[in-house]
DRENLUMTOR-37652 format. One record per residue (C-alpha): y, z, x; residue in three letters. Coordinates in steps of 0.001 Angstrom, whole numbers, padded with zeros to 6 digits, always signed. Each point is the difference from the previous one (the first is absolute). Example, Ala and Ser with C-alpha at 12.3 -4.5 7.8 and 13.67 -1.06 7.14 Angstrom:
2
-004500+007800+012300ALA;+003440-000660+001370SER;
END
This chain:
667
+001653+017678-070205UNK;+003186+002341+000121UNK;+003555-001881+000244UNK;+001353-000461+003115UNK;+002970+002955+000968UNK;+003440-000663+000155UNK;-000517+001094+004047UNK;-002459-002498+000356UNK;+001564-003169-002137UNK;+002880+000621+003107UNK;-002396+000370+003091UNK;-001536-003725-001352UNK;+003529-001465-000701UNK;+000781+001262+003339UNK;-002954-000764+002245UNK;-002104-002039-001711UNK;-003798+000355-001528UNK;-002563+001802+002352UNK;-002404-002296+002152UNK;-003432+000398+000368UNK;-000952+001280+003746UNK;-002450-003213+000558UNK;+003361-002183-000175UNK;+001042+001667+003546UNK;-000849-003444+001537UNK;+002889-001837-002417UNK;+002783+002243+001252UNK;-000488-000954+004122UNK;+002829-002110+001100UNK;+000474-003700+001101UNK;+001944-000237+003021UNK;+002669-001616-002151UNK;+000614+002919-001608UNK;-001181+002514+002503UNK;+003144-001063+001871UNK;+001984+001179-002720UNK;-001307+003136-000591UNK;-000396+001494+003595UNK;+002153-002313+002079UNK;+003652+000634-002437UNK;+000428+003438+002124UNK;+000546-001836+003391UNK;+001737-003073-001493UNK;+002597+001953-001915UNK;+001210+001757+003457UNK;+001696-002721+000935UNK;+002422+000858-002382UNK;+001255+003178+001297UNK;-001308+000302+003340UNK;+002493-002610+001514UNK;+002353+002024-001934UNK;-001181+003144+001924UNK;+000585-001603+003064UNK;+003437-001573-000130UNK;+000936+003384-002099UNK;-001176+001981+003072UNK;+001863-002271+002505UNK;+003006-000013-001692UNK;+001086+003509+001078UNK;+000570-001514+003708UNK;+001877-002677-001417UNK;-000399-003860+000209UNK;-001071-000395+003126UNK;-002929+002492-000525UNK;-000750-002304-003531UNK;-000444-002680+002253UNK;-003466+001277+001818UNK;-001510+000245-003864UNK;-002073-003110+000967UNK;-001778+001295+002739UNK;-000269+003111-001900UNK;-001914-002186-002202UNK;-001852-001636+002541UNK;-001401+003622+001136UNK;-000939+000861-003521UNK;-001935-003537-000160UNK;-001527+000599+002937UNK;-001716+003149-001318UNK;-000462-001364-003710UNK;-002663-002679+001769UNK;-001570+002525+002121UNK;-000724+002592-002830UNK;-001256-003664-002475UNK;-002333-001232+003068UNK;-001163+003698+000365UNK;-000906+000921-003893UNK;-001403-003134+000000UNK;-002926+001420+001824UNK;-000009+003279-002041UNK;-000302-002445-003285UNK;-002900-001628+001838UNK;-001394+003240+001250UNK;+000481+001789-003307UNK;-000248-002248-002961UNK;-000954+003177-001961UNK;+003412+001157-000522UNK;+002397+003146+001298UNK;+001144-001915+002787UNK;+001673+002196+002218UNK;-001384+003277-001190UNK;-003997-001589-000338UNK;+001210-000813+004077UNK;+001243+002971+001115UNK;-002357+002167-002013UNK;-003447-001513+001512UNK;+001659-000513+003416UNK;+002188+003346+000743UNK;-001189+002500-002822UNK;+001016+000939-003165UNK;+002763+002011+001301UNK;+001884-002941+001154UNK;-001135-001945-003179UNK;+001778+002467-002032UNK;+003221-000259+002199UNK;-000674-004003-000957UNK;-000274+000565-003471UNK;+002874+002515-000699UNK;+002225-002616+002102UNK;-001152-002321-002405UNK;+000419+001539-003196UNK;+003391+000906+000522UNK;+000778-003465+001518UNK;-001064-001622-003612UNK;+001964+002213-001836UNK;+003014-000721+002647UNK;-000754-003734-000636UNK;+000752+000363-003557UNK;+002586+002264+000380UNK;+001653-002473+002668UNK;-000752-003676-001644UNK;+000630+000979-003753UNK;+003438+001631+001150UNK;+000857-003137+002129UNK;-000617-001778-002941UNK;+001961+001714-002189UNK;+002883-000467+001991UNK;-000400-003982+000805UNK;-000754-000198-004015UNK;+003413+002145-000133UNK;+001550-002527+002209UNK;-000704-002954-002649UNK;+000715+001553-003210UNK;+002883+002467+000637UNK;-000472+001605-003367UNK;-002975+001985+001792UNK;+002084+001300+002765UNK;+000243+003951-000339UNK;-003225+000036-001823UNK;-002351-000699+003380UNK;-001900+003299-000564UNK;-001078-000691-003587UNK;-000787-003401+000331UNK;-002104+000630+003055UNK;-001865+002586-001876UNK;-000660-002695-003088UNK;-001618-002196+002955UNK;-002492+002303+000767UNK;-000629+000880-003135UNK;-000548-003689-000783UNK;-002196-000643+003472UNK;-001751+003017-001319UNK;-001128-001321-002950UNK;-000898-003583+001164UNK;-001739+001401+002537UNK;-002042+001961-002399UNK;-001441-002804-001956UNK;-001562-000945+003245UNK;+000342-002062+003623UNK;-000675-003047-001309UNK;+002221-000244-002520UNK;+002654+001230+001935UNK;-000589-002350+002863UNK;+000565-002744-002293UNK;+003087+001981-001738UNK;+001307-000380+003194UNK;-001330-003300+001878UNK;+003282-001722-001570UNK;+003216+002185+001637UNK;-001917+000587+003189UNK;-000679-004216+000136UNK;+003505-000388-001368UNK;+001743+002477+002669UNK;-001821-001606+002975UNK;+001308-003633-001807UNK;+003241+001453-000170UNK;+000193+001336+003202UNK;-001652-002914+001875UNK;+002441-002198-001271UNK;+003072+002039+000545UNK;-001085+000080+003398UNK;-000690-003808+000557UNK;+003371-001030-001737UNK;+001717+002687+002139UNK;-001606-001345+003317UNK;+000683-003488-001090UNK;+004032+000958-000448UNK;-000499+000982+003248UNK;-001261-002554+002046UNK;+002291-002321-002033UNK;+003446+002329+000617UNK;+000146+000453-004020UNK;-000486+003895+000006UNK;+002997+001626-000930UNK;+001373+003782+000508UNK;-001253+002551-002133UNK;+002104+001804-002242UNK;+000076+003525+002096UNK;+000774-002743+003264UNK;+003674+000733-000386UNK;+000008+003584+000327UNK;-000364+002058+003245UNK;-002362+002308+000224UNK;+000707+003055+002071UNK;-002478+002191+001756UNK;-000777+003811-000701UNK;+002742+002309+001656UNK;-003434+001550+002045UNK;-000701-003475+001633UNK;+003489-001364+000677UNK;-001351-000604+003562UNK;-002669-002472-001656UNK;-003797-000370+001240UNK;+001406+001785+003033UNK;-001862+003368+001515UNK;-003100+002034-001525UNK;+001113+000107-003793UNK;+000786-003757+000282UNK;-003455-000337+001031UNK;-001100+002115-002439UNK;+001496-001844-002989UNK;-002383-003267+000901UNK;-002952+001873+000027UNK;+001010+001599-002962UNK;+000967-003465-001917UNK;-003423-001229+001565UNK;-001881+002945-002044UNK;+001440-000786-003484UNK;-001080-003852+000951UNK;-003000+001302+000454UNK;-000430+000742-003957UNK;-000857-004157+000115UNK;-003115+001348+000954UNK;-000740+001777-003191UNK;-002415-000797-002270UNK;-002630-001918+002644UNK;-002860+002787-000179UNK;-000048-000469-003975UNK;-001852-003096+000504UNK;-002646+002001+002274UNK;-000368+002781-002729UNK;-000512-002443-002802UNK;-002467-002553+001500UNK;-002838+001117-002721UNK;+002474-001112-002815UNK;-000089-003834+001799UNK;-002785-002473-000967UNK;-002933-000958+002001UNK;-000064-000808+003360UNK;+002524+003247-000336UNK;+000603+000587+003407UNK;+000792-003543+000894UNK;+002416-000084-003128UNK;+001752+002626+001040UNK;+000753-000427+003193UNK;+001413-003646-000575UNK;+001963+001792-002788UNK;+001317+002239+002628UNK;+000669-002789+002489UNK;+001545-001812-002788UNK;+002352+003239-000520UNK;+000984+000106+003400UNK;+001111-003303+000835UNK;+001932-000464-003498UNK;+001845+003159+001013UNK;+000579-000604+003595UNK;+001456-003434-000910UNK;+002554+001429-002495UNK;+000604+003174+001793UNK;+001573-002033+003157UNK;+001799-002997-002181UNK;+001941+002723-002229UNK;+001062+001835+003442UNK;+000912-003109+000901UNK;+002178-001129-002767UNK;+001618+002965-000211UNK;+001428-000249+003759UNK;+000864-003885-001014UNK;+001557+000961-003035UNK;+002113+002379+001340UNK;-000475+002695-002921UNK;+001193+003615+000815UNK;-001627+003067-001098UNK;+000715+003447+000809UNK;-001693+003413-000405UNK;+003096+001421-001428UNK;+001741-003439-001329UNK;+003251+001808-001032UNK;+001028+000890+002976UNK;-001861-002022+002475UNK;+000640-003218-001168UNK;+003692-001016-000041UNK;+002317-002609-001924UNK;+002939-000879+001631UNK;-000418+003051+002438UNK;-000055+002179-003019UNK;-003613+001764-001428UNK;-001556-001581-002742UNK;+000247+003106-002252UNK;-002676+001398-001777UNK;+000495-002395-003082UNK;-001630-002656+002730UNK;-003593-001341-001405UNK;-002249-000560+002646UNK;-002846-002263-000617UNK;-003270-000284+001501UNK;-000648-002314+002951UNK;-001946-002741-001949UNK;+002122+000105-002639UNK;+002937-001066+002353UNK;-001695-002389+001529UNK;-000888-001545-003035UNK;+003299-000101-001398UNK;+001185-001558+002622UNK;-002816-002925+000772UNK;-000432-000329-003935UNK;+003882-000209-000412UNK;+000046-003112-001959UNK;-002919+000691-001750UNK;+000351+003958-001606UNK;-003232-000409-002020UNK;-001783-000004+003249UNK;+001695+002795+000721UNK;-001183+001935-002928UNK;-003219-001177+000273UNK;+000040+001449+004144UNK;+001300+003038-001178UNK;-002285+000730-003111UNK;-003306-001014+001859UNK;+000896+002553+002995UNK;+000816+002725-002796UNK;-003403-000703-001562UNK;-001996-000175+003243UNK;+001377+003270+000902UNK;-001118+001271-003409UNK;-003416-001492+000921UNK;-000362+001426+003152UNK;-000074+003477-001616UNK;-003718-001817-000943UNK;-001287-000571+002922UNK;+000259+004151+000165UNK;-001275+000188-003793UNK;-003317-002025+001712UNK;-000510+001850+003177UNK;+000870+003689-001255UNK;-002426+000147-002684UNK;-002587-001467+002380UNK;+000171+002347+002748UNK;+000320+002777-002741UNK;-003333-001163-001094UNK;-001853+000096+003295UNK;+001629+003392+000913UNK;-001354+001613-003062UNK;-003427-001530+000853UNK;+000278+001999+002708UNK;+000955+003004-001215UNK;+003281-000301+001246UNK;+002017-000314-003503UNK;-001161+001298-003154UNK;-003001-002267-000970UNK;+002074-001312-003664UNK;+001585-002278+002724UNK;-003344-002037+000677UNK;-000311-001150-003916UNK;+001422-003136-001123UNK;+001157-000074-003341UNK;-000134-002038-003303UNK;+001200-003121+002023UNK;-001938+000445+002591UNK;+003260+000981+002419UNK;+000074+003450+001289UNK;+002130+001705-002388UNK;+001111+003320+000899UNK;+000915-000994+003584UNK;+002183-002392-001718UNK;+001655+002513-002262UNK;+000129+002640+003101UNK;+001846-002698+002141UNK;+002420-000757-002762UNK;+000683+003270-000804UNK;+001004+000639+003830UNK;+001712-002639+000548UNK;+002242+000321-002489UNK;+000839+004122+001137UNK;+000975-001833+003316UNK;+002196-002489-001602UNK;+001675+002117-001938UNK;+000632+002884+002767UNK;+001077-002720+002220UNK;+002334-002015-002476UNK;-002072-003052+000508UNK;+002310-000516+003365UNK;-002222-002323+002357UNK;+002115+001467+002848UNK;-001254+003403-000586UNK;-003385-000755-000522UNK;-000361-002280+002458UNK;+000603+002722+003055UNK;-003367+001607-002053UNK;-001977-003521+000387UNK;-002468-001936+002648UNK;-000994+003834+001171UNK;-003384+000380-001503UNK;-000219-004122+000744UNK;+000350+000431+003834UNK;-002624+002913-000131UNK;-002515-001857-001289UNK;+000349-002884+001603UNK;+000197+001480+003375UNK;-003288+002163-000987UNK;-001771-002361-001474UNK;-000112-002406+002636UNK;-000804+002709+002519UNK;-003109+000707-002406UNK;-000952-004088+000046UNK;+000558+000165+004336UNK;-002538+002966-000529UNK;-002385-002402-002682UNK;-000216-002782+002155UNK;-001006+002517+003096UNK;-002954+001379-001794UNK;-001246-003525-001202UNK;+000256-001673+003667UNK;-002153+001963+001733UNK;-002989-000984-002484UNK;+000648-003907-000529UNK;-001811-002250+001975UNK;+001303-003816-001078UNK;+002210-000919+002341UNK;+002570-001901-002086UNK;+000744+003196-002476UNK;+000477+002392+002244UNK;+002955-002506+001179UNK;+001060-000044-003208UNK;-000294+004104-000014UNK;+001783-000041+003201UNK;+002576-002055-001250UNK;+000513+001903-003343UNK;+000366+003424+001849UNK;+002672-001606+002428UNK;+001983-000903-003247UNK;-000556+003605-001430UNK;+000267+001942+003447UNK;+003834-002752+000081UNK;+000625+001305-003813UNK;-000663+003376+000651UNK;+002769+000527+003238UNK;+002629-002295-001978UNK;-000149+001959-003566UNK;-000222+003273+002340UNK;+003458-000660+001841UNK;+001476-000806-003356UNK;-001452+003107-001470UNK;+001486+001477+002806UNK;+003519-001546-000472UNK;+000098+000430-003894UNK;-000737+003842+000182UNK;+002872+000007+002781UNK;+002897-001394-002223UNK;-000857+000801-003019UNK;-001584+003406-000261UNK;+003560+001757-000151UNK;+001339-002531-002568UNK;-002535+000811-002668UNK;-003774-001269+001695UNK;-000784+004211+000120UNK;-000759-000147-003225UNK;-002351-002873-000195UNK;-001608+002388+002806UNK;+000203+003220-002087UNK;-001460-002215-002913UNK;-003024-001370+002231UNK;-000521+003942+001213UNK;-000073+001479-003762UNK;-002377-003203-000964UNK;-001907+000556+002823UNK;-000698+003497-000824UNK;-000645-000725-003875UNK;-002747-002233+001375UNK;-001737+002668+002124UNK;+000114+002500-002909UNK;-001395-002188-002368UNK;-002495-000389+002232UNK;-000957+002878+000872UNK;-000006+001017-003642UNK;-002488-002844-000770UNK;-002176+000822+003180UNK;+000202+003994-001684UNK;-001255-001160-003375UNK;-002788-002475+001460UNK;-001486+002675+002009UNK;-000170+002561-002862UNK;-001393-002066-002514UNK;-002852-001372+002419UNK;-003312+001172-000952UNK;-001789+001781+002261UNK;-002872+001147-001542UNK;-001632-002133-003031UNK;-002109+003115-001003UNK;+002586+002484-000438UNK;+002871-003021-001508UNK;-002944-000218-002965UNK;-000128+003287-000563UNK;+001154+001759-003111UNK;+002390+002798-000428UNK;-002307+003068-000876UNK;+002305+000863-003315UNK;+002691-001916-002015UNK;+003026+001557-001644UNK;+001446-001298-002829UNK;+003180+000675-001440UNK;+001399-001601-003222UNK;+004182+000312+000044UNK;+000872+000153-003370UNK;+003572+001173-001399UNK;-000710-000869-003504UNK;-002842-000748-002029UNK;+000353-003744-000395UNK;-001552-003233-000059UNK;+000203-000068+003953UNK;-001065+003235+000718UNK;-003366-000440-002103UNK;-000586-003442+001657UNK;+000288+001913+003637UNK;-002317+002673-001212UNK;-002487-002422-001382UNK;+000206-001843+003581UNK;-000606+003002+001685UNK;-002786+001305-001714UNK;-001688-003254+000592UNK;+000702+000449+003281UNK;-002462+002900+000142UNK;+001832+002193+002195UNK;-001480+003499+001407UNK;+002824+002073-001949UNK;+002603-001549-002111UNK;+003099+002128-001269UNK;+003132-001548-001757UNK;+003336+001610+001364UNK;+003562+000178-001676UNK;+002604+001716+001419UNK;+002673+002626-002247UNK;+002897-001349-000844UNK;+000737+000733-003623UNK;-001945+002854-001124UNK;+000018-001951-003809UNK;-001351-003028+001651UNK;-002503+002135+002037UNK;-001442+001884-003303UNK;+000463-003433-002248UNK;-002862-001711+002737UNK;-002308+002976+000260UNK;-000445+000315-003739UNK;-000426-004044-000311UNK;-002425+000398+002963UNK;-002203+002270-002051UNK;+000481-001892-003813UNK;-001296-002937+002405UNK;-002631+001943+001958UNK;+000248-001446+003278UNK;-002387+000365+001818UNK;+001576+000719+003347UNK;+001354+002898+000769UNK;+003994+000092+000311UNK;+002038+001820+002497UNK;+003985+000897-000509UNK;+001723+000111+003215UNK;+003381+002649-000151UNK;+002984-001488+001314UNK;+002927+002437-000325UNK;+002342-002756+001620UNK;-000880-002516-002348UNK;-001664-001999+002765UNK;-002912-002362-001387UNK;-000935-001613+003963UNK;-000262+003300+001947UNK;-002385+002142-002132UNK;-002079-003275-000042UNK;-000406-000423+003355UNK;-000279+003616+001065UNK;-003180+000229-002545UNK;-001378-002826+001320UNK;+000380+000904+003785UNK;-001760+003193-001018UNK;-003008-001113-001592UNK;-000540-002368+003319UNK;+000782+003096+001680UNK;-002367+001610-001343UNK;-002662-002932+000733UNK;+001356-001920+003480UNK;-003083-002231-000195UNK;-000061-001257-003942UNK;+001952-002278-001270UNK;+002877+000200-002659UNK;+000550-002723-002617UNK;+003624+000233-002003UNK;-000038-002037-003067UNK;+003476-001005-001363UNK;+000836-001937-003283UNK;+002248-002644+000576UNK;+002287-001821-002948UNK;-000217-003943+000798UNK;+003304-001100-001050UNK;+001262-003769-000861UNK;+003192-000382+001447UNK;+000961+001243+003331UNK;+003027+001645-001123UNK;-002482+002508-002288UNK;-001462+001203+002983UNK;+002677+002324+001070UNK;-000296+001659-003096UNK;-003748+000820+000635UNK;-002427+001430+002985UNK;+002651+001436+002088UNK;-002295+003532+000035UNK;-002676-002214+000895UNK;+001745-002095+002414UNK;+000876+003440+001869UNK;-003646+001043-000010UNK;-001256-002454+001500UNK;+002225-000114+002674UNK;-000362+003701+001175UNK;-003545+000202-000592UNK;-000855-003531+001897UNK;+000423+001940+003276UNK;-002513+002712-001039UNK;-003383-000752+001891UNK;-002793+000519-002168UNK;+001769-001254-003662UNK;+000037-003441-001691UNK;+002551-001141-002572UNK;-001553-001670-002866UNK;+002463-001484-002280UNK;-001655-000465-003590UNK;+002350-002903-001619UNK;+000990-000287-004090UNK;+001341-003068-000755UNK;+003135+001476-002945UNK;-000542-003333-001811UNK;-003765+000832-001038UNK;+001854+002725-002453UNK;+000113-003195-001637UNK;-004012-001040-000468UNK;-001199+000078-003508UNK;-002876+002501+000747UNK;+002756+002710+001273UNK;+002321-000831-003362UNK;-003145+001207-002329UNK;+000110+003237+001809UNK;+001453+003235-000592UNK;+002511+000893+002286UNK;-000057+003666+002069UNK;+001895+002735-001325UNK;+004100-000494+001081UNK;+000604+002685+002304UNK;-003258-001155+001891UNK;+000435-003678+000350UNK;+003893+000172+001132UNK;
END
């Protein structure tokens, strides 16, 4: 057995030994840890989507900051619709795809492309979004980081990348402990900060004593149309709460049996834990006082004079844990550390669903078909390295800013969800008609209220979020959904093209051989290679066989012919002129003749091939070949057959007992 490579002794350090395919069973998830894995997405938004809010409101000034609860309450509202609602898909569906399997099946696979590039750009957004967010609140507790958001986002996905790639289970459990520890954290933040309170004990935030100022276009406050407009607007980017609930719907075949029940009490689970801390950090933040601005330098005020740009504003939790953990900064550290990690780890939930999807969409012909392999670790590899890879552009062209990416986000979220319950309203109407017990066609009934509920709410929001957002960057998640959209249908349409020419349609004629074979030996020098390709070809037992060289160095041309006759070959050899000093050409011309000449027989080009040890030594060898085969693979009628010579059998003892060819010949 050879010694492993140097490439390979990394991929194993890296990802781990390969598993055996019949050990698929071992990697489904616990609800323990599917929680985790698909549920960190949604949890991790309340981290910045408060912040979205209050950022949003703050252009009107404090009075506007003050409706930020009932903001909230609108965005909770629609959270528990859309949770009730894919609980039916996961119930409906426990195959997987969630909102594309939906809307594919139900309204055609024109809309379940729209649901699918919405998708696929919404995971890479996710990442894009959480690992930047995270970058920032890890920024925020170790200020030697600050400046250097960019690369250390880009080391995160690199790092989810590769912990993803040694496989869903063990990066569940990789990341069970932060997600269990943030929702610890969190939880009791949020119960010592109600407790101060009730009791009278809370005290000011730190940003309390400043005055925040609104924008100079809403000095009139919530008043008129653009007053109106900046609600709806701080309602959308609340809406990115919502993010992250379908990835429990497109991964219920990675859950353990009963799989549908699993995951819909995972999803339930999801939605309650981040309802509950959604509302309680809006709340402590109006009880706390805190002030945060879009443009802190020159909204917020200090002594009625700006703050400066040298003013570092800190995230909303992080506030509101300095200020409820005052006495105790270790819990502060602890608040602020979890919430950087489960940002980190929401990036996984996308690293889960994206590669999922990917899979089924290449099933069905919809993304090129490497997608639907799982790898070594039984994780589906190159959607994880394709959603790294993106990811990472976006970070980078965006500065890992969550303010700029954010106008880009919940898009492609509100799509599906407003199309995929439209497809379940349309599921449960073909089912009714043909059930006959009583009680579950109540239950139907009752289902396709909740979906037919779902479907108006996400719709409005849809509605609202394309309104104020689409000028301040949402076009492009648009433009990227479009371009996606059409990559989809060409691929395709390509793989629908190739199915229907290789179908046979006649057995008889498919059997058939060609009524003559040419052969034709390429052959430069007369070498160890060229005599193996000869040898092959003559046992072949072609119709006509000719070896072909082509002019280059009239020396080297009359060195070969005379060793071709002190050898005796017996095939007959053919010199190509090339008064360019072109070697591919003249090939390919002479070989497009002679199938000229015969349309209906078919032409067999050997070429000798040097089998090198090291990768590097390959550029030093078969370029000519290389280029052959490439212009002649598009000739109907030809086949390439590469003849290999392994340079290290120069070595064998039987070759060292034998003379060698004359010099000029065997260059």
């Amino acid at each position: 057995m050879s010694a492993p490579s140097v490439p390979d002794l990394l991929k194993r350090a890296l990802v781990g030994r390969p598993v055996r395919s019949e050990s698929m069973a071992a990697t489904l998830l616990p609800k323990r840890i599917a929680l985790p894995v698909f549920a960190s997405d949604a949890l991790s938004s309340v981290a910045y989507a408060p912040d979205e809010i209050l950022l949003t409101l703050s252009l009107a000034g404090m009075a506007a900051v003050t409706l930020a609860p009932w903001v909230g309450l609108a965005v909770v509202v629609v959270m528990m619709a859309v949770v009730a609602s894919y609980r039916q898909t996961v119930h409906a569906y426990p195959s997987g795809g969630g909102g594309y399997a939906v809307v594919r099946e139900n309204l055609g696979h024109r809309a379940g492309m729209v649901v699918a590039s919405a998708l696929l750009v919404d995971y890479v957004l996710t990442v894009a979004v959480s690992v930047s967010s995270g970058a920032q609140y890890l920024a925020a507790a170790l200020p030697a980081a600050r400046g250097h958001e960019v690369v250390l986002a880009v080391a995160i996905v690199a790092v989810l990348m590769v912990l993803n790639l040694r496989g869903v289970r063990e990066s569940g459990t990789a990341f069970a402990i932060p997600t269990y520890a943030f929702i610890g954290a969190i939880g009791l933040m949020i119960l010592v900060g109600l407790w101060q309170v009730l009791t009278g004990r809370l005290e000011p935030a730190a940003s309390a004593g400043l005055t925040l100022v609104p924008d100079p276009a809403f000095t009139q406050g919530l008043t008129g149309l653009a007053g109106g407009f900046l609600v709806l607007r701080a309602f959308s980017s609340g809406s990115a709460a919502l993010t992250g609930i379908e990835a429990v719907s497109n991964g219920v075949p990675a859950f353990r049996r009963p799989k549908a029940r699993n995951a819909a009490t995972t999803l339930l689970l999801l939605g309650l834990i981040a309802v509950t801390m959604f509302m309680s950090i809006l709340l402590l933040a109006g009880a706390t006082g805190l002030r945060i601005a879009q443009d802190p330098a020159t909204q917020l005020l200090d002594h009625g004079r700006p703050v400066g740009p040298g003013y570092a504003q800190d995230p909303v939790i992080s506030q509101i844990a300095a200020t409820v953990f005052r006495g105790a900064p270790a819990l502060f550290v602890l608040v602020t550390v979890t919430t950087g990690f489960i940002l980190v780890l929401a990036a996984n939930t996308a690293f889960n669903g994206f590669p999922s999807l990917g899979s089924v969409l290449a099933r069905d012909g919809y993304l090129p078909r490497q997608m639907h392999t799982r790898g070594d670790r039984l994780a589906f590899s190159n959607g994880i390295v394709l959603l790294a890879a993106v990811a990472c552009a976006f970070i980078v062209a965006f500065g890992a800013e969550v303010t700029r990416l954010i106008q880009l986000y919940i898009v492609g979220v509100f799509v599906t969800f407003t199309l995929s319950q439209l497809g379940m309203v349309r599921h449960w109407g073909r089912l009714l008609p043909d059930e006959q017990d009583r009680r579950v066609r109540m239950r139907m009934r009752r289902a396709r209220a909740i979906n037919a509920f779902g479907a108006v709410l996400t719709a409005v929001v849809l509605g609202i979020v394309l309104a104020t957002k689409f000028t301040h960057g949402a076009w492009i998640t648009v433009l990227l959904m479009g371009l996606v959209f059409l990559g989809m249908r060409g691929i395709a349409r390509h793989y629908d093209t190739v199915a229907r020419d290789i179908t046979v349609l006649d057995p008889s004629a498919s059997r058939a051989l060609p009524p003559r074979v040419h052969g034709i030996v390429l052959v430069s020098k007369l070498h160890e290679p060229a005599m193996r390709a000869i040898a092959y070809a003559r046992a072949t037992r072609p119709t006509t066989l000719e070896a072909v060289t082509v002019n280059i160095d009239d020396d080297d041309t009359a060195a070969l012919r005379r060793a071709w006759q002190e050898f005796e070959i017996p095939v007959p050899l053919t010199v190509l002129d090339s008064p360019f000093r072109e070697i591919t050409r003249p090939v390919v011309n002479h070989v497009r003749a002679v199938r000229w000449e015969s349309p209906r027989d078919l032409v067999v080009v050997f070429v000798p091939e040097y089998v090198v040890s090291h990768w590097w030594e390959q550029l030093l060898h078969n370029q000519s070949a290389l280029r052959l085969k490439a212009r002649l693979l598009f000739t109907p009628g030809v086949i390439m057959a590469s003849v290999p010579f392994q340079l290290h059998e120069a070595d064998h003892p039987d070759r060292l007992a034998r003379p060698p060819l004359p010099r000029r010949a065997a260059r």
